[in-house]
Structures are given as C-alpha cells and as structure tokens.
N, CA, C and O atoms as a GROMACS GRO file, in nm:
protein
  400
    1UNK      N    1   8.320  -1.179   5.110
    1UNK     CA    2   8.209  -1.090   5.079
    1UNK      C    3   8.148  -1.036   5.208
    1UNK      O    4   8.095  -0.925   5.204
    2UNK      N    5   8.150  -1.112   5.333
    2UNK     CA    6   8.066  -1.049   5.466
    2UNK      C    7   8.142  -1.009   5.516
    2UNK      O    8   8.107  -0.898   5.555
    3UNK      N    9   8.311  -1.047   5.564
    3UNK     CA   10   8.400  -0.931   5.579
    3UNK      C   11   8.407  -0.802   5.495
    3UNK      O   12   8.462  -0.722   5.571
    4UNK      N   13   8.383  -0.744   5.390
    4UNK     CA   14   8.361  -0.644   5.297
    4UNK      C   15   8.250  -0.588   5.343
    4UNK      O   16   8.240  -0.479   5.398
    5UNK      N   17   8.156  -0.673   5.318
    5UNK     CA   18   8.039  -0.608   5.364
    5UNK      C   19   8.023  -0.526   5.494
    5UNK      O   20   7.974  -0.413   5.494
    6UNK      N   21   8.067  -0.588   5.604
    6UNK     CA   22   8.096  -0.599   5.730
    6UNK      C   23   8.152  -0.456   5.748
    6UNK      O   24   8.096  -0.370   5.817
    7UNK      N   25   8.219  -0.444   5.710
    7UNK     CA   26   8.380  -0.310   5.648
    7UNK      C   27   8.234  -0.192   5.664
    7UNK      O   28   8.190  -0.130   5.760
    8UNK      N   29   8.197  -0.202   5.535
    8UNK     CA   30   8.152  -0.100   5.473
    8UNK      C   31   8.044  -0.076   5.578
    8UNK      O   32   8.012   0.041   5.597
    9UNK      N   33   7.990  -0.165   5.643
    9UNK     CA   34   7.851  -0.121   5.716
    9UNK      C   35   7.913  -0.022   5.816
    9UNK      O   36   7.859   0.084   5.847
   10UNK      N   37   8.059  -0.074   5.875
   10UNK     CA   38   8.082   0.002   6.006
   10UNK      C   39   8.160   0.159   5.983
   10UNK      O   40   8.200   0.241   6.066
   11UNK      N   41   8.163   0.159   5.820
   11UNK     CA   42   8.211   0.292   5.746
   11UNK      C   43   8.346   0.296   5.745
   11UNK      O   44   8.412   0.400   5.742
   12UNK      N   45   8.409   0.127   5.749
   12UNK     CA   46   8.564   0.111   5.694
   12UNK      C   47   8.597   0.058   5.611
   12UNK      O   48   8.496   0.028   5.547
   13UNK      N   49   8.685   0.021   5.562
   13UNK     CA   50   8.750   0.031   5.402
   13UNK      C   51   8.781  -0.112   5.447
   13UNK      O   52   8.816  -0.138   5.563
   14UNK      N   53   8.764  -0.234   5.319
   14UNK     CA   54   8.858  -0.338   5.349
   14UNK      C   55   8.949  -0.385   5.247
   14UNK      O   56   8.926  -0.338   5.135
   15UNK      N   57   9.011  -0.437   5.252
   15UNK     CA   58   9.116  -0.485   5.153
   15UNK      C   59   9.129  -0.637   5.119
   15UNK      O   60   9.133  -0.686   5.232
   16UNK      N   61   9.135  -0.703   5.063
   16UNK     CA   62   9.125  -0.879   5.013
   16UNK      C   63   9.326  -0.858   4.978
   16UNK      O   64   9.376  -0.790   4.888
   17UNK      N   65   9.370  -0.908   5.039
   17UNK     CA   66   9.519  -0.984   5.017
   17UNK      C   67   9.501  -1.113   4.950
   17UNK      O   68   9.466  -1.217   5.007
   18UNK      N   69   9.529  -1.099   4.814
   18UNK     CA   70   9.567  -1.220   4.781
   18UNK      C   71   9.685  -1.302   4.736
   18UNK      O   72   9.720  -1.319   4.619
   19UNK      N   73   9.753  -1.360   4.866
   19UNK     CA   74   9.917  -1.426   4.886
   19UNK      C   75   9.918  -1.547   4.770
   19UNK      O   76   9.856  -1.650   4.797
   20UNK      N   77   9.979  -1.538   4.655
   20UNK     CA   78   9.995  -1.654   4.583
   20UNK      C   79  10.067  -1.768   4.666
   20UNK      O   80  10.105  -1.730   4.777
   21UNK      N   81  10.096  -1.911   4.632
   21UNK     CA   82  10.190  -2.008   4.660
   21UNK      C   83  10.283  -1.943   4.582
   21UNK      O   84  10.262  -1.839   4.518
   22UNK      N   85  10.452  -2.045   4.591
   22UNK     CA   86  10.547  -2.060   4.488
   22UNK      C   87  10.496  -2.091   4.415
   22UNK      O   88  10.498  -1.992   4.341
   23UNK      N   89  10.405  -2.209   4.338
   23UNK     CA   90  10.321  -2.295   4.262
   23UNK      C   91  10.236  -2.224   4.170
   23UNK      O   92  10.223  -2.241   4.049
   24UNK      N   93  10.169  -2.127   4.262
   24UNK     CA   94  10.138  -2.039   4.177
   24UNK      C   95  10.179  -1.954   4.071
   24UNK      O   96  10.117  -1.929   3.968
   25UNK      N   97  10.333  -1.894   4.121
   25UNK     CA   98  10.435  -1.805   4.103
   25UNK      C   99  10.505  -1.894   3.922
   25UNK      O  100  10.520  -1.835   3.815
   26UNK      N  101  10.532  -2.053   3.952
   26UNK     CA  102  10.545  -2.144   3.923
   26UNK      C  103  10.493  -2.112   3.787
   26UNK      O  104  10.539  -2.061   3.685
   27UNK      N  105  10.384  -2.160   3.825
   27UNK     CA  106  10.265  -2.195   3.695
   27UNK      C  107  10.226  -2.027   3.597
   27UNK      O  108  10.169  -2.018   3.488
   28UNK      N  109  10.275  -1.931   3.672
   28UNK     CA  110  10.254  -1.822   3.610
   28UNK      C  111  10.360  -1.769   3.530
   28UNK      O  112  10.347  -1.698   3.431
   29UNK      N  113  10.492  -1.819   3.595
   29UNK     CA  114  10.601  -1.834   3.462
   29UNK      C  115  10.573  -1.881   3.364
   29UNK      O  116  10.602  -1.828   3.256
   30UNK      N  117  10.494  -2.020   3.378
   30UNK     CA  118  10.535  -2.150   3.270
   30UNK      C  119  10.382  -2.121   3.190
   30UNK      O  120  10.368  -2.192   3.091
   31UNK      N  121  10.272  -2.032   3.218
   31UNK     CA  122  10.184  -2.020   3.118
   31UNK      C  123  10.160  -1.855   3.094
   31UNK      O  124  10.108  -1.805   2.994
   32UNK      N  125  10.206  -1.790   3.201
   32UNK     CA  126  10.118  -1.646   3.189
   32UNK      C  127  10.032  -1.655   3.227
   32UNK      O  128   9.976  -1.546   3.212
   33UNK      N  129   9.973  -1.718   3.274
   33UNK     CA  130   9.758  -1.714   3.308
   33UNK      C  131   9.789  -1.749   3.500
   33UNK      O  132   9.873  -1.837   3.518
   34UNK      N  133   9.739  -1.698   3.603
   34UNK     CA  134   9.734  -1.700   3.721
   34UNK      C  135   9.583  -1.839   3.719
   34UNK      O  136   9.486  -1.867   3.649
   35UNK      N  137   9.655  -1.889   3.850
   35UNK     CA  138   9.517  -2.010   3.886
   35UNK      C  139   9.429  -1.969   3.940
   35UNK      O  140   9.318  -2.022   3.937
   36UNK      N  141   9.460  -1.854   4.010
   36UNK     CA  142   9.353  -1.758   4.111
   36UNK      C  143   9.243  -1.693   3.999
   36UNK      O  144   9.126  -1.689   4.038
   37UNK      N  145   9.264  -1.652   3.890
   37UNK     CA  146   9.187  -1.571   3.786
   37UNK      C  147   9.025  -1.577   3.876
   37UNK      O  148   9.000  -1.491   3.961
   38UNK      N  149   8.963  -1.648   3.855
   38UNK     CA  150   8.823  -1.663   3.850
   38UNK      C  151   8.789  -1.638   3.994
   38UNK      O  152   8.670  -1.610   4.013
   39UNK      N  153   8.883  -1.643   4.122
   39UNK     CA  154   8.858  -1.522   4.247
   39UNK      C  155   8.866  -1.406   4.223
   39UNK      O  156   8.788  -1.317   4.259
   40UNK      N  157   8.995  -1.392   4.136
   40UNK     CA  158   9.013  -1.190   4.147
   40UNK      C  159   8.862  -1.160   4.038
   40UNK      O  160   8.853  -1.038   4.024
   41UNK      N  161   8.772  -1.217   3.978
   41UNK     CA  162   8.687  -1.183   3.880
   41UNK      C  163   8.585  -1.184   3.995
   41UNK      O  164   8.525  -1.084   4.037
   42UNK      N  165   8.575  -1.305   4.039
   42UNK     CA  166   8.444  -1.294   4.146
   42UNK      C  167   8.465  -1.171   4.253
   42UNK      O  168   8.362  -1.118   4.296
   43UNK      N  169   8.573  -1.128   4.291
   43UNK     CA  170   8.563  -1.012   4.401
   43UNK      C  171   8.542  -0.904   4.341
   43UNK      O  172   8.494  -0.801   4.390
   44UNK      N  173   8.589  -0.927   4.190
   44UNK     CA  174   8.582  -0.766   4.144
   44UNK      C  175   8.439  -0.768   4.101
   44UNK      O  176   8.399  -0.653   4.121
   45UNK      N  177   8.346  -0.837   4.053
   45UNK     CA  178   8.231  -0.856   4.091
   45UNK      C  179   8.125  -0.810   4.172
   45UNK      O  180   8.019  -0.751   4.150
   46UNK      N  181   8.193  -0.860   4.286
   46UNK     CA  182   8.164  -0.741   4.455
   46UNK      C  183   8.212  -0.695   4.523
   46UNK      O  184   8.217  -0.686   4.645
   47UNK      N  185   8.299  -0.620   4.352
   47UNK     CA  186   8.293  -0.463   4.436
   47UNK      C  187   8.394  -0.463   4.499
   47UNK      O  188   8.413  -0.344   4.525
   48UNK      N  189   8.525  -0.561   4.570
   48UNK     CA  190   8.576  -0.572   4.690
   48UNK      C  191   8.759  -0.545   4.659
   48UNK      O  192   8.824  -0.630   4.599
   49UNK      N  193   8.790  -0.480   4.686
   49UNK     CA  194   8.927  -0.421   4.634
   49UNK      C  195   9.001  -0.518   4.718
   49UNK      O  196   8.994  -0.564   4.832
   50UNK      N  197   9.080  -0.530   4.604
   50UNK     CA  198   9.225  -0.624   4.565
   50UNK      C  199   9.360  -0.605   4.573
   50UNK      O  200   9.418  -0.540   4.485
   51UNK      N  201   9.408  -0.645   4.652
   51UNK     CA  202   9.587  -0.624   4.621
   51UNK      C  203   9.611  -0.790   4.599
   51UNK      O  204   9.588  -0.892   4.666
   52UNK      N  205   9.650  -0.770   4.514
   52UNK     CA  206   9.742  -0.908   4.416
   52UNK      C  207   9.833  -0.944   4.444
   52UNK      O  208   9.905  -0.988   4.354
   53UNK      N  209   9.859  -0.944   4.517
   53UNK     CA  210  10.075  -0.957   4.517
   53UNK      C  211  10.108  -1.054   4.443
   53UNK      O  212  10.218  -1.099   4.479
   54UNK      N  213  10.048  -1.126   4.327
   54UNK     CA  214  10.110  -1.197   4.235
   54UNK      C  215  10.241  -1.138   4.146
   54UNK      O  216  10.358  -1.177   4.144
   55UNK      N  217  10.168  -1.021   4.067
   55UNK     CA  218  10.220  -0.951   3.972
   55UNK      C  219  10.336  -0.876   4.051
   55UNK      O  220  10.436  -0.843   3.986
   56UNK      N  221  10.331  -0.856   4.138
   56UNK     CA  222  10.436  -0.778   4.251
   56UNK      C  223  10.572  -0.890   4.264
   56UNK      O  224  10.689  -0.892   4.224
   57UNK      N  225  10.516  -0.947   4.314
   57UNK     CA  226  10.622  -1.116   4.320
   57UNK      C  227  10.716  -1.138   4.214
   57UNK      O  228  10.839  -1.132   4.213
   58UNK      N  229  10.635  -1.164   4.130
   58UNK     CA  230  10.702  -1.200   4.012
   58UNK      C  231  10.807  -1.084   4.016
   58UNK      O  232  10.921  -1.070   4.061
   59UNK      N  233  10.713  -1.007   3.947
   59UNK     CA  234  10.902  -0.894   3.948
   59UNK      C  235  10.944  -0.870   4.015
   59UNK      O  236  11.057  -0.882   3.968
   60UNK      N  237  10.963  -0.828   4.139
   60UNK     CA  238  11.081  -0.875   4.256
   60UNK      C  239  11.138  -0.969   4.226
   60UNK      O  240  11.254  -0.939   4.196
   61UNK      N  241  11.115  -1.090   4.217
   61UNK     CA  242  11.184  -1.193   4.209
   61UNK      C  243  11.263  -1.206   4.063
   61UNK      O  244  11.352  -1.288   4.039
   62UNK      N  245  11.216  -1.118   3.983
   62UNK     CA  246  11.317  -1.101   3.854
   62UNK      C  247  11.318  -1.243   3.799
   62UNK      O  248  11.204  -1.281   3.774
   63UNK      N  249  11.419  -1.338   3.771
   63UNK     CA  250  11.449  -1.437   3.684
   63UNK      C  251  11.469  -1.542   3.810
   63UNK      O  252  11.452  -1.661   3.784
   64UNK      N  253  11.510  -1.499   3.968
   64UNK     CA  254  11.481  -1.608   4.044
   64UNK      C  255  11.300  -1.749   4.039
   64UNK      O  256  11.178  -1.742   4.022
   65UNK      N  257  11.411  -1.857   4.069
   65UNK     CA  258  11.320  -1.914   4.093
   65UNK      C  259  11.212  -1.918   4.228
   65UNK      O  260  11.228  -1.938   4.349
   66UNK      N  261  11.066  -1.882   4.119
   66UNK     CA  262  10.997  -1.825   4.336
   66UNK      C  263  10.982  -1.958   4.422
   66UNK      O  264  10.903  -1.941   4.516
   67UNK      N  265  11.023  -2.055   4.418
   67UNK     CA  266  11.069  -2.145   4.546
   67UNK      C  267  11.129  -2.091   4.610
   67UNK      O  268  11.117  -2.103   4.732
   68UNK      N  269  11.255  -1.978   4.531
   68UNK     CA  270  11.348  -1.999   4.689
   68UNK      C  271  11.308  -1.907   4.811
   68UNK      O  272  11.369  -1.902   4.918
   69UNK      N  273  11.192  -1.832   4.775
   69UNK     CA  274  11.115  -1.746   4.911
   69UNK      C  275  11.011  -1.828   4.999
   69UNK      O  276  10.927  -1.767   5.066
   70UNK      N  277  11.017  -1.953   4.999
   70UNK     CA  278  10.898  -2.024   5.043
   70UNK      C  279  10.983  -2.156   5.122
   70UNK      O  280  11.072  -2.224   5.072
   71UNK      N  281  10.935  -2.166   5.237
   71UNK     CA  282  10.983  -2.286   5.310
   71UNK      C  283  11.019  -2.433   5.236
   71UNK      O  284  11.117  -2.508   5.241
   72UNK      N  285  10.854  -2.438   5.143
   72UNK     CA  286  10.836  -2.537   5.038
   72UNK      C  287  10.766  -2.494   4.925
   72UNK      O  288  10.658  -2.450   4.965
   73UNK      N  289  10.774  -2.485   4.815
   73UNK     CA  290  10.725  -2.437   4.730
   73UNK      C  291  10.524  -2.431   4.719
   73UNK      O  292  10.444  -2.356   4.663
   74UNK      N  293  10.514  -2.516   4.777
   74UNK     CA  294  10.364  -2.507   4.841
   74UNK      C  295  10.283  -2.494   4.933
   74UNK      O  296  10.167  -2.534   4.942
   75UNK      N  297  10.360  -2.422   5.020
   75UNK     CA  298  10.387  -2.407   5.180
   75UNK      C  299  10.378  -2.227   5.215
   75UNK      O  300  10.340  -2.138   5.139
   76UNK      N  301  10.427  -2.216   5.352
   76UNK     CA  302  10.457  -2.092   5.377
   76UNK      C  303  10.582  -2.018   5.302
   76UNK      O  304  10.657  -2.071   5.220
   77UNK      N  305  10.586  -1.867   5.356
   77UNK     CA  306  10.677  -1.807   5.311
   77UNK      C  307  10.825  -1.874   5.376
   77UNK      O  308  10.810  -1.964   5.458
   78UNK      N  309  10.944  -1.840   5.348
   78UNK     CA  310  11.009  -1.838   5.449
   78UNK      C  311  11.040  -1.697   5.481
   78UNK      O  312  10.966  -1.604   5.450
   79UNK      N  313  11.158  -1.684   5.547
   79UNK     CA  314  11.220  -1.551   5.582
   79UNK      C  315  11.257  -1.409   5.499
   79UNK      O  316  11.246  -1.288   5.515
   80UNK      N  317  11.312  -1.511   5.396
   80UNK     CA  318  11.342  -1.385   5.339
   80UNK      C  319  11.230  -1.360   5.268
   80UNK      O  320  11.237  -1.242   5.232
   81UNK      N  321  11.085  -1.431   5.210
   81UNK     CA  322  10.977  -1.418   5.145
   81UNK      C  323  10.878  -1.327   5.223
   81UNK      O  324  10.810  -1.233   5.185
   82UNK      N  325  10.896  -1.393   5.357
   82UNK     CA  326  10.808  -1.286   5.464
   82UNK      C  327  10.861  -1.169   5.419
   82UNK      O  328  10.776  -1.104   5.358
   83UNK      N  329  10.992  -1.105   5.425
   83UNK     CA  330  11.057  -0.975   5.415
   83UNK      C  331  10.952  -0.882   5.308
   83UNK      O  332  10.869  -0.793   5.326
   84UNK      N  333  11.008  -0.961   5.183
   84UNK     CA  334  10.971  -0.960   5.078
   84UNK      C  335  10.742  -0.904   5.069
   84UNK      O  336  10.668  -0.820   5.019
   85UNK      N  337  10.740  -0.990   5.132
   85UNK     CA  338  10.567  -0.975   5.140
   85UNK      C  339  10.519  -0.849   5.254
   85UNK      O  340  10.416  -0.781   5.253
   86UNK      N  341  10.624  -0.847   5.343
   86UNK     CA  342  10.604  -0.720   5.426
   86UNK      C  343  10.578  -0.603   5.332
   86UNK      O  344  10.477  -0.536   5.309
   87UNK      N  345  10.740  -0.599   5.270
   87UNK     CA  346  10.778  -0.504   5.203
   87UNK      C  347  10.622  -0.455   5.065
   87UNK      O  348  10.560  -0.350   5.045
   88UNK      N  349  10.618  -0.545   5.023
   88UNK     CA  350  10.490  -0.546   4.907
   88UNK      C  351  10.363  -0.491   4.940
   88UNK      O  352  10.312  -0.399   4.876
   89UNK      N  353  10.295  -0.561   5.069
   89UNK     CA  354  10.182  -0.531   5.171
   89UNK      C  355  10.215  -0.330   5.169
   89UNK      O  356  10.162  -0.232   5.117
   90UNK      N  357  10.322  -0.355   5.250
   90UNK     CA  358  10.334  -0.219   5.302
   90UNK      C  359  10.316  -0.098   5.179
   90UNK      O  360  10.286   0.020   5.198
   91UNK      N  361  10.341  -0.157   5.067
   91UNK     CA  362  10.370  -0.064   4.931
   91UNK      C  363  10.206  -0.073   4.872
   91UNK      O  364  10.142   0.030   4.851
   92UNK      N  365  10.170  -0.160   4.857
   92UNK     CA  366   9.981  -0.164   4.867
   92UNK      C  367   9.904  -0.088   4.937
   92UNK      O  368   9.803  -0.032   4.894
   93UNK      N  369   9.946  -0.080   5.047
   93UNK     CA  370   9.886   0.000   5.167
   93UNK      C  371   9.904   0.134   5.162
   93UNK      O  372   9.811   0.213   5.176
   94UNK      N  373  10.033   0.170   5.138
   94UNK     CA  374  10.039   0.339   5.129
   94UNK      C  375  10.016   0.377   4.993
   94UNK      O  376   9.955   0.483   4.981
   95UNK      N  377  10.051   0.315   4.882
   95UNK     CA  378   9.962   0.312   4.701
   95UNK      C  379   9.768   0.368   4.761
   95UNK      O  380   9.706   0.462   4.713
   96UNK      N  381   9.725   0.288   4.856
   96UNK     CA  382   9.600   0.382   4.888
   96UNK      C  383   9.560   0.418   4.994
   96UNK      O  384   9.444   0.430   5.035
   97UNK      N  385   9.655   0.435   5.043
   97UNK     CA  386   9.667   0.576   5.154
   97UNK      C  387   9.597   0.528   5.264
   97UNK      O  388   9.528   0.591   5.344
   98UNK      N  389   9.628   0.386   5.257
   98UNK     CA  390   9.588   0.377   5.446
   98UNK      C  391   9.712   0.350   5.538
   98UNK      O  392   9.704   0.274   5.635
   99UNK      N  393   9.797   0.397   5.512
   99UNK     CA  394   9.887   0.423   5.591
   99UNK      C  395   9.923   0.563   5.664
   99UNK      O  396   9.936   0.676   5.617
  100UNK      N  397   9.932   0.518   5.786
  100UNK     CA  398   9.991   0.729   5.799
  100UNK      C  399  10.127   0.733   5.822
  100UNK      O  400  10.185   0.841   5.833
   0.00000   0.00000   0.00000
C-alpha cells in the first residue's frame, strides 16, 4: 500500500506482481479456489493494480505438473520457470503499455 502510494505521489504507475508457489499452482488444480484470494481482494480494495500470474501459469503449463518449473515445489523458480515468468511479466507489462 506505501509503495502504491509512494508511486502515485511521485506521478508513477505501480504494479503488485503476484508470483504464486508450485503449491499454490498445486492447490489450484485440486480445488479451483487460489490461497492468495483475500490479498488480490485487499489490493483491489486499494485501488492497487494487479498482475496475477496465477491464471497465466496455469495455462501455460497446460496439463503439466507445475512442480516441474520450480527448483522445489515450494521454493524458487527454476530455469525453465524463470523463462516462463519472464515471458508472462513481459506480456503484463506491454497488455498496459508500460513497455516501449
């Protein structure tokens, strides 16, 4: 919220990334319902724009299991997940045009 805030005072735009775990990825196969819910509600709350890369993940990853982009399934990305999250970031970013 004071990074946002922060943003806006100095008349720049900010963005909230929110990187799921595998676990997350996990648990969103096996119920449909994200564990994060009640952050993306509180930011949207204030006001503070969101890129999800949950919903992004998932379909990229199609029917793979999302462990295999993660060092450890509760851990960092690995390599080819970094790729993967570049690639996503970067598609967020120009979706609202802060890219040139």
């Amino acid at each position: 919220e004071r990074f946002h805030r922060s943003a806006r005072e100095r008349g720049k735009q900010s963005l909230a990334v929110l990187l799921p775990t595998g676990l997350d990825l996990v648990l969103f196969n096996d119920t449909g319902t994200w564990v994060y819910t009640p952050l993306l509600e509180r930011l949207d709350e204030l006001d503070v724009e969101i890129a999800d890369l949950g919903p992004p993940l998932i379909e990229a990853l199609g029917d793979r299991d999302p462990c295999e982009i993660f060092r450890s399934c509760d851990g960092h990305f690995n390599p080819e997940g970094n790729e993967m999250l570049a690639e996503l970031v970067a598609a967020q970013l120009a979706e609202r045009g802060l890219l040139d």
